[in-house]
C-alpha positions in Angstrom: -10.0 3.7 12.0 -10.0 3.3 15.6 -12.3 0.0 15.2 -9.6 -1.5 13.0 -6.9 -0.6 15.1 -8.7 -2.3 18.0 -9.1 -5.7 15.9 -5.6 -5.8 14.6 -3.8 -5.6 18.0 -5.9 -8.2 19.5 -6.6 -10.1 16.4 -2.6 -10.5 15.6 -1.5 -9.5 19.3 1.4 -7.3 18.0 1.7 -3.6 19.0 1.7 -1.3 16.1 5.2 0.8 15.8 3.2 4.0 14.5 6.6 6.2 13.5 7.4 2.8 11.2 4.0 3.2 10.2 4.0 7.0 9.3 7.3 6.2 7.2 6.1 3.3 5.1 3.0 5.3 4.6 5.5 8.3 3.0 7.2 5.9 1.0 4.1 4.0 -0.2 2.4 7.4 -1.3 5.7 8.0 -3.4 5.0 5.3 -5.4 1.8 5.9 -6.6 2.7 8.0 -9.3 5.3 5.1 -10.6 2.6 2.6 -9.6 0.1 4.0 -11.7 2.6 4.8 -15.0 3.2 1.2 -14.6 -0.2 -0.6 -14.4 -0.5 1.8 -17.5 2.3 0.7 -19.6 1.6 -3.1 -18.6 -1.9 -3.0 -19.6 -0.8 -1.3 -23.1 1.4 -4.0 -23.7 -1.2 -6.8 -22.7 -3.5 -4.4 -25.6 -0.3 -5.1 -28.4 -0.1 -8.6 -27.7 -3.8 -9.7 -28.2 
């Protein structure tokens, strides 16, 4: 991690705000649950259609 970390603040040049960080991580692991149930019932619906 620390290797990426290292190319993404000089690659882009920005500083990485790591308390934003922490709380878009929370709210993306929130929605993985949903995500999944979604994916799910969009691929079923691709299945009827066909």
């Amino acid at each position: 991690m620390r290797g990426f970390r290292h190319f993404f603040c000089h690659a882009y040049g920005v500083n990485i705000d790591y308390e934003q960080l922490a709380m878009n991580l929370d709210k993306a692991r929130l929605l993985g649950p949903s995500l999944t149930q979604d994916v799910e019932n969009f691929l079923k619906q691709v299945t009827e259609i066909e």
